[in-house]
C-alpha positions as a Markdown table, in Angstrom:
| # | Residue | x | y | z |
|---|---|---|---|---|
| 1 | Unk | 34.5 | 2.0 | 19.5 |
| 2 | Unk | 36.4 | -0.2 | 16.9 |
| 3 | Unk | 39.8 | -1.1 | 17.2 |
| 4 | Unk | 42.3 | -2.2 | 13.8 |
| 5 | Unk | 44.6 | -4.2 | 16.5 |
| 6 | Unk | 45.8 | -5.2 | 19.5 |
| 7 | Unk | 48.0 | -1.8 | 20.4 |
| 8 | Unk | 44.8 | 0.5 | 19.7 |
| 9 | Unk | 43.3 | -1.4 | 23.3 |
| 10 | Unk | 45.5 | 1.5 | 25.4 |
| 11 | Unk | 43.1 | 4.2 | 23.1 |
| 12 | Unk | 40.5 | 4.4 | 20.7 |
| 13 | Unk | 42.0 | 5.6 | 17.2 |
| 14 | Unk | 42.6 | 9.5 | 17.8 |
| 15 | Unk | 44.0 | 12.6 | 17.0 |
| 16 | Unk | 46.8 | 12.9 | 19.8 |
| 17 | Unk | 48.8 | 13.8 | 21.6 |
| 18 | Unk | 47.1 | 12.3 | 25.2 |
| 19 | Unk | 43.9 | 9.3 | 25.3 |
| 20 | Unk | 43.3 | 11.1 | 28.2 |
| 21 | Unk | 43.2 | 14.9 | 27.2 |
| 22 | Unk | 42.3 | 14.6 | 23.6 |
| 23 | Unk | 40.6 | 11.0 | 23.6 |
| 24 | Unk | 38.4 | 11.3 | 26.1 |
| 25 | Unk | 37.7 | 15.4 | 26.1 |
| 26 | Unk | 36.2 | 14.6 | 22.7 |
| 27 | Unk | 33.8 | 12.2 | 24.0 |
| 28 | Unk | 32.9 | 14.3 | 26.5 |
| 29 | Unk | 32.2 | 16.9 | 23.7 |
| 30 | Unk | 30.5 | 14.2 | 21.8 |
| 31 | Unk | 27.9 | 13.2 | 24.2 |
| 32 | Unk | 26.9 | 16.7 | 25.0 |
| 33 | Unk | 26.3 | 17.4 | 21.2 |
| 34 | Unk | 24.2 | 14.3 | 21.0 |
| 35 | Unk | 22.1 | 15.0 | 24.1 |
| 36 | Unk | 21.7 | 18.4 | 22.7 |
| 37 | Unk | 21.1 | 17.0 | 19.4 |
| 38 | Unk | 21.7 | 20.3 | 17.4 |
| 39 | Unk | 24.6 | 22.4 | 17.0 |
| 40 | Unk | 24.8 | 25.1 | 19.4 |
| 41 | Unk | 25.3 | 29.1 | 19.3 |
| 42 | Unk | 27.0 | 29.6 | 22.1 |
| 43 | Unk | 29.7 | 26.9 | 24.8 |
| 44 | Unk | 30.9 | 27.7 | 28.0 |
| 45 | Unk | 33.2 | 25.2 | 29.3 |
| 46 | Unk | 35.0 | 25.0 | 32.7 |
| 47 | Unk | 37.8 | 22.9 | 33.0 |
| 48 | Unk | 39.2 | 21.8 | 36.8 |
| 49 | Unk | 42.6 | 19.9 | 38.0 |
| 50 | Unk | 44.9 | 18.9 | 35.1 |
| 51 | Unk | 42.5 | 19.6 | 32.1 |
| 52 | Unk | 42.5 | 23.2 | 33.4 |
| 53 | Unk | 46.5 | 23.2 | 34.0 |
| 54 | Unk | 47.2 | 21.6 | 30.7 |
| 55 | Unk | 44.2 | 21.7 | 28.2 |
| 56 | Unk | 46.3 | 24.4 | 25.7 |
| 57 | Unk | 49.2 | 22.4 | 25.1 |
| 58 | Unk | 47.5 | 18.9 | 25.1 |
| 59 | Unk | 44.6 | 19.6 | 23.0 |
| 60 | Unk | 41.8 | 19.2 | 25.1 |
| 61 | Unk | 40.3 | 22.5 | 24.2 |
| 62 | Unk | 40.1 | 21.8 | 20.4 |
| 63 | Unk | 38.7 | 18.1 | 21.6 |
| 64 | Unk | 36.3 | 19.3 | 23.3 |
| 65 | Unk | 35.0 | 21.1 | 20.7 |
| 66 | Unk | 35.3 | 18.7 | 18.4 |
| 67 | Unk | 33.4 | 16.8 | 20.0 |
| 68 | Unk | 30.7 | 19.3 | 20.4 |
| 69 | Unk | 31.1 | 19.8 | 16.5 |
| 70 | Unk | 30.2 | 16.0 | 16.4 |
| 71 | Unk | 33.4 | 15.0 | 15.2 |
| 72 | Unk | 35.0 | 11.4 | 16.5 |
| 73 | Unk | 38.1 | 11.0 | 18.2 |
| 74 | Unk | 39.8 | 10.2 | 15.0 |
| 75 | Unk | 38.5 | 13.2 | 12.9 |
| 76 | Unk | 41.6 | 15.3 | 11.9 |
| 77 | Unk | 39.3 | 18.5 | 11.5 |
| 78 | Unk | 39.7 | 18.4 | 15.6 |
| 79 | Unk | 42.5 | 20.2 | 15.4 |
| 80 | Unk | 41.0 | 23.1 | 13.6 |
| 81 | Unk | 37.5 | 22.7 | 15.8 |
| 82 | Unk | 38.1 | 26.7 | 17.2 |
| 83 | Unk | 38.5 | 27.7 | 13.9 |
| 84 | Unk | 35.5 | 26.0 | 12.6 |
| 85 | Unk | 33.1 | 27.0 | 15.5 |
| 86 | Unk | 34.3 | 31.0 | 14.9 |
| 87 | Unk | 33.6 | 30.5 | 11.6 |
| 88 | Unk | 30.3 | 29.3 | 12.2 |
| 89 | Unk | 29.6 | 32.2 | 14.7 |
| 90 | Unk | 29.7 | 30.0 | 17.7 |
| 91 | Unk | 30.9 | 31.5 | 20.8 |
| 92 | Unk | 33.1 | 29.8 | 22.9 |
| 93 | Unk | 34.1 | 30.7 | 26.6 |
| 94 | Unk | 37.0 | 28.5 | 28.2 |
| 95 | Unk | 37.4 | 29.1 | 32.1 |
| 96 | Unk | 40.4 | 27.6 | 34.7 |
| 97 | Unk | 38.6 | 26.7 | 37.8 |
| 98 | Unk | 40.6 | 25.8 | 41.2 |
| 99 | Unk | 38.1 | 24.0 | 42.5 |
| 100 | Unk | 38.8 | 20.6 | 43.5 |
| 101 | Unk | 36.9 | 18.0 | 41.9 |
| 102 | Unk | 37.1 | 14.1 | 42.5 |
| 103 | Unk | 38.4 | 13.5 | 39.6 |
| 104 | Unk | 41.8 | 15.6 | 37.6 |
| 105 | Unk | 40.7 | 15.4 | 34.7 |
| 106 | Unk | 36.6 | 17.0 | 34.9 |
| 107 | Unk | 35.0 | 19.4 | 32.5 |
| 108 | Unk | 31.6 | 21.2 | 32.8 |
| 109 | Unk | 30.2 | 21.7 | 29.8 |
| 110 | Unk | 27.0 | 24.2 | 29.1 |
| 111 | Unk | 26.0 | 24.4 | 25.1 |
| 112 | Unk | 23.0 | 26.5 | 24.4 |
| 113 | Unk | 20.6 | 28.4 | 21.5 |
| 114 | Unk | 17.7 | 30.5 | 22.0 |
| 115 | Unk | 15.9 | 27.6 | 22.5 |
| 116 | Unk | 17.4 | 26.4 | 25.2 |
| 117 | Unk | 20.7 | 24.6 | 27.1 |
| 118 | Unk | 22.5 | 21.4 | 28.7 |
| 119 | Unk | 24.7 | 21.3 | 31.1 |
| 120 | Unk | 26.7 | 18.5 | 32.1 |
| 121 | Unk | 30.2 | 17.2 | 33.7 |
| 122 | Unk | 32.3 | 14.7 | 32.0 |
| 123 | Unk | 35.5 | 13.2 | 33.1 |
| 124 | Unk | 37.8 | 11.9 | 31.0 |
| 125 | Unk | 38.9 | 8.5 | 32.9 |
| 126 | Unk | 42.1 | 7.3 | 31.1 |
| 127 | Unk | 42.6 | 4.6 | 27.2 |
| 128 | Unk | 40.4 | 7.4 | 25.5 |
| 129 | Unk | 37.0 | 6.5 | 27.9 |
| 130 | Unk | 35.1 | 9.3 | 29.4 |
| 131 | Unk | 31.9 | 9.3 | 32.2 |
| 132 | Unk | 29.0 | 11.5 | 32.3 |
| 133 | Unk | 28.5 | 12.2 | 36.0 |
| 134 | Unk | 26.0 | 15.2 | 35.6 |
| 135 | Unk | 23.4 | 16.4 | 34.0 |
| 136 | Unk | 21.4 | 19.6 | 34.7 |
| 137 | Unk | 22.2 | 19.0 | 38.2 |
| 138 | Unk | 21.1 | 15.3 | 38.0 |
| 139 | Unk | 23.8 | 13.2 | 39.6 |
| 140 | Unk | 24.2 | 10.0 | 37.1 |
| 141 | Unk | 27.0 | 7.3 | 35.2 |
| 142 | Unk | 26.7 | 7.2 | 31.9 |
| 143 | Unk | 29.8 | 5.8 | 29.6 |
| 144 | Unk | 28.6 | 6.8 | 26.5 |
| 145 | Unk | 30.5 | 3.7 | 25.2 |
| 146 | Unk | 26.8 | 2.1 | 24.3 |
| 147 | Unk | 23.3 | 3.5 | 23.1 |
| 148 | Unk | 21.2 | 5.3 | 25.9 |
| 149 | Unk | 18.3 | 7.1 | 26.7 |
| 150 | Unk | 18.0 | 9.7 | 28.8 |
| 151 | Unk | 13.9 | 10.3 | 30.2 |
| 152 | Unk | 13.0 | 12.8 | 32.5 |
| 153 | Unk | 10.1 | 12.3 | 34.0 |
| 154 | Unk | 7.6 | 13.0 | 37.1 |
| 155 | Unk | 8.7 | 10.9 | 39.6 |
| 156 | Unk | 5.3 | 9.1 | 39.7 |
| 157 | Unk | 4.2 | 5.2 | 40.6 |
| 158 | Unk | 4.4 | 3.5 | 37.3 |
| 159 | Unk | 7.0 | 5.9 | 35.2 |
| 160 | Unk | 9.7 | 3.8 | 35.4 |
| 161 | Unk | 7.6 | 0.2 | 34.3 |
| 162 | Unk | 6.1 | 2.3 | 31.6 |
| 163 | Unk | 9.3 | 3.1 | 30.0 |
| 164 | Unk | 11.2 | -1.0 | 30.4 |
| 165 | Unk | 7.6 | -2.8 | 29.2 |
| 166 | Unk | 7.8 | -0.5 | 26.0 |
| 167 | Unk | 11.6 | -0.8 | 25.3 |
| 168 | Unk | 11.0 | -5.0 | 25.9 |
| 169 | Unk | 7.8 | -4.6 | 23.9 |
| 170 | Unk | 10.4 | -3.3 | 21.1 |
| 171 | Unk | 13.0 | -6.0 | 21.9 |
| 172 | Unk | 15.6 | -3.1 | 22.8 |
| 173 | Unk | 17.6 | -5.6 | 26.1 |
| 174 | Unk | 18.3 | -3.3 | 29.0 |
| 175 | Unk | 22.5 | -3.4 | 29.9 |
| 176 | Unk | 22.2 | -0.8 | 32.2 |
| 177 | Unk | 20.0 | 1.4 | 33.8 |
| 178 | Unk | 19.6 | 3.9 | 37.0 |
| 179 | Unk | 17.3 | 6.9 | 38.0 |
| 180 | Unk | 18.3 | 9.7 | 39.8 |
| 181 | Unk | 15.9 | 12.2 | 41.4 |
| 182 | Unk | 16.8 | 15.5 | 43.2 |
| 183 | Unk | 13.6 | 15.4 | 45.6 |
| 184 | Unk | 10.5 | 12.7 | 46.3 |
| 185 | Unk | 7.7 | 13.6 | 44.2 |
| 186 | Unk | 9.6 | 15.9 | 41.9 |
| 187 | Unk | 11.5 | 15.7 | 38.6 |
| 188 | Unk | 13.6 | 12.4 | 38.3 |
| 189 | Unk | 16.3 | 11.2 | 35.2 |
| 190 | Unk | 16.3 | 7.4 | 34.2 |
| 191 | Unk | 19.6 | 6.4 | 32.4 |
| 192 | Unk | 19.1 | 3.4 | 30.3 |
| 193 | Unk | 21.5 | 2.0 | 28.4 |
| 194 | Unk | 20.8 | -0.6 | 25.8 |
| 195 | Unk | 22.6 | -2.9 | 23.1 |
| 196 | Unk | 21.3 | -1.2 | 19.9 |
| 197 | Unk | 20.2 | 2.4 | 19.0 |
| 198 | Unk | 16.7 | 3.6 | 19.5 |
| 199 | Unk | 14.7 | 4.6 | 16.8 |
| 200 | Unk | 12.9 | 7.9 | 16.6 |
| 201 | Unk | 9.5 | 6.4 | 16.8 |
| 202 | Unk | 10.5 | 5.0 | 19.9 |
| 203 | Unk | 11.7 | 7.8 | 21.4 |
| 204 | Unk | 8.1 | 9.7 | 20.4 |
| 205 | Unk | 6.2 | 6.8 | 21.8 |
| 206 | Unk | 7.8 | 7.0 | 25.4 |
| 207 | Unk | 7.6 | 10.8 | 25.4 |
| 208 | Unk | 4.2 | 10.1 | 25.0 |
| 209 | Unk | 3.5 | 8.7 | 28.1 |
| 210 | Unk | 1.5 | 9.9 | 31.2 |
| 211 | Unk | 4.5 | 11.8 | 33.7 |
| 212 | Unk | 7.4 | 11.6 | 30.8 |
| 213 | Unk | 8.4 | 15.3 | 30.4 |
| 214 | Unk | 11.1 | 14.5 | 27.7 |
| 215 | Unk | 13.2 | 11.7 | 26.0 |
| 216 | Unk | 16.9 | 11.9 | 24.1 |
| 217 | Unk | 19.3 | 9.6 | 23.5 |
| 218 | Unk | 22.8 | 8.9 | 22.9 |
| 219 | Unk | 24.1 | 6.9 | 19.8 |
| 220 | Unk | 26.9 | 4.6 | 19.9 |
């Protein structure tokens, strides 16, 4: 995220009218597009605390697909994102939950084709920033501030080591990284975050490897 001075530190350049609703929906929107990494048919999104209360009159519908139409937070075709997506024959389903979630301000997010879906939740966390705690059921924390990779993989002796010795063979430094697993033995998510974007060829060399089911990443 780049910053032209001092007052753009409370948000990131943006359509408004809130960091937090517009901001920080659109990255949410963003990050599912790029983990996707195609442009969907069809988006359901469910929307809990105040993004549900408040997402018509502060934008965070049209953000959120905005996102999901890969547009940044600055991009002034967010505010015509619905319009787009109906012109493009995408069908979009917004629903008002009254669950209580941990955080006010928590989307989940499910984009699909006929070859398949994501799901994920995203809360939007205030100054235009916005977490990925979810994905496909997979608890995790990803910022989607830096580059990532996402691997699923068996969780197998030896994954994990497989996956740092080739990103170090690349010189690709590690800033953060965690894996999440739902049972022992079973599928498992490692989250890496790195300092610079991941090439392709990378990415096909990892999902290469013994007990790694699939590989996709998240640019900057």
């Amino acid at each position: 995220m780049k910053y032209k001075s001092v007052f753009d530190i409370i948000g990131p350049i943006m359509i408004g009218p809130s960091s937090s609703h517009t901001a920080g929906a659109a990255r949410i929107g963003r990050v599912t597009r790029s983990l996707f990494g195609r442009e969907p048919k069809w988006v359901k999104i469910h929307l809990y605390g105040s993004f549900a209360k408040t997402y018509k009159g502060h934008g965070t519908d049209v953000a959120l697909m905005g996102g999901i139409l890969d547009y940044d937070t600055y991009d002034p075709r967010i505010s015509k994102s619905l319009e787009v997506a109906k012109e493009k024959g995408i069908k979009v389903q917004f629903h008002e939950e009254d669950a209580h979630t941990d955080h006010p301000n928590t989307a989940r997010v499910r984009i699909g084709d006929d070859d398949g879906d994501i799901e994920l939740v995203g809360i939007s966390i205030g100054g235009g920033k916005a977490e990925i705690t979810e994905l496909n059921g997979f608890e995790l924390r990803l910022s989607g501030e830096h580059p990532a990779i996402l691997v699923m993989h068996n969780d197998r002796f030896g994954a994990i080591a497989t996956v740092t010795q080739a990103l170090a063979k690349h010189e690709l430094n590690i800033g953060h990284m965690e894996v999440s697993r739902k049972e022992v033995g079973k599928e498992a998510l490692m989250v890496i975050e790195v300092d610079q974007n991941v090439s392709d060829n990378v990415l096909k060399e990892l999902e290469a490897f013994d007990n790694i089911l699939q590989v996709a990443k998240v640019v900057e």
